[in-house]
N, C-alpha and C positions, 0 to 999 in steps of 0.2 A: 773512807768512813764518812757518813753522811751527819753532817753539823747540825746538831736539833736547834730549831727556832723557838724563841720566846716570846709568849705574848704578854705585853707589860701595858696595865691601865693607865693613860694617861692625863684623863681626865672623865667626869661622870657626866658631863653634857658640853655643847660648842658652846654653851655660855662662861664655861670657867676658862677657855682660852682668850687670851688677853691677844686681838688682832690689832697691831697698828692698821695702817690707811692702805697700805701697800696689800695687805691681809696675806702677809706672811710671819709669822710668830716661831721664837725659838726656843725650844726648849732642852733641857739635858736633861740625859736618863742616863741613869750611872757613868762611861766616862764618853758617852756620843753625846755632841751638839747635832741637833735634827730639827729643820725645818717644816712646820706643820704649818699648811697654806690651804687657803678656800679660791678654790679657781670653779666660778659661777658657780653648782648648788656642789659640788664634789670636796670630800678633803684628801690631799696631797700628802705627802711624809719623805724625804730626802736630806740626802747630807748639808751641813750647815757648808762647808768649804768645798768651793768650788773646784775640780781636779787641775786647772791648769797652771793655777797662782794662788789655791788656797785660803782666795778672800771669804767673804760672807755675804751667802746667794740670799741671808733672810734681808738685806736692803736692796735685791733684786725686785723685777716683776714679771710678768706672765704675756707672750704673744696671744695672739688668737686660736693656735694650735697646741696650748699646752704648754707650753717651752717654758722654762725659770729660765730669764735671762739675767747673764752675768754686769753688775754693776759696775765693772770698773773696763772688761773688755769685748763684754758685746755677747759672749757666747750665747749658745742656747745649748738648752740640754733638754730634752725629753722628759715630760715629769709620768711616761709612761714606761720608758724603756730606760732611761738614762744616757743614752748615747746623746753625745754633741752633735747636734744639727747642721756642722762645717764639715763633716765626716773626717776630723782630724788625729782619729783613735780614740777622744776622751769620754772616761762613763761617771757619772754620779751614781752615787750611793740611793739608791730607790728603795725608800721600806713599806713593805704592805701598811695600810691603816684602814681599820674598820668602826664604824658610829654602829652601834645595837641599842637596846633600852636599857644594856647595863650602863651603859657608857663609852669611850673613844677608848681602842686599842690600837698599839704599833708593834708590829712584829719583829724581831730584835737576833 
C-alpha cells in the first residue's frame, strides 16, 4: 500500500523563517522536529535528530558538498540522499521542500 504524502505550508516567504547564523532553523509540524536550512540560494528540509545518537543536526553546519554535519560527532549526512557520508549504513530523514509564490511547502 502506497503512503499518500502531505504537503503542509510552512511558511508564506524566507522572510518569516527565523535563521540563526549557522542558517539552519527548526521547526515542528505536528509531532516531527525538521530542520529547514539555506545551503547558498537552495532550501533544505530534514530530520531535526541525527540517526546515530539522536542529537540536534539544527546546531550543526554544511561542508561544501551538501553534507549537514553532525555537531557533536563529526558525521555527515547527505542533504540530498540522506545517507552518511562514512558509509556506516546510517540515513536521515530527507523531506522534499518547495518555495512557490504561494509560499514554502514541506512534504510530510
Amino acid at each position: 500500500m502506497e503512503k499518500t504524502q502531505k504537503r503542509v505550508k510552512i511558511a508564506a516567504g524566507i522572510n518569516e523563517i527565523n535563521f540563526p547564523k549557522n542558517k539552519i532553523a527548526k521547526i515542528k509540524i505536528a509531532d516531527k522536529i525538521i530542520c529547514i536550512a539555506q545551503f547558498n540560494d537552495k532550501l533544505k528540509a530534514f530530520s531535526s535528530a541525527y540517526p546515530h545518537a539522536g542529537g540536534d543536526l539544527s546546531t550543526g553546519c554544511f561542508d561544501k558538498n551538501e553534507n549537514i554535519i553532525c555537531p557533536v560527532h563529526g558525521y555527515r549526512f547527505s542533504t540530498l540522499t540522506g545517507r552518511d557520508t562514512n558509509g556506516e549504513g546510517y540515513f536521515l530523514k530527507i523531506y522534499k521542500i518547495e518555495q512557490t509564490e504561494e509560499g514554502i511547502f514541506i512534504w510530510l
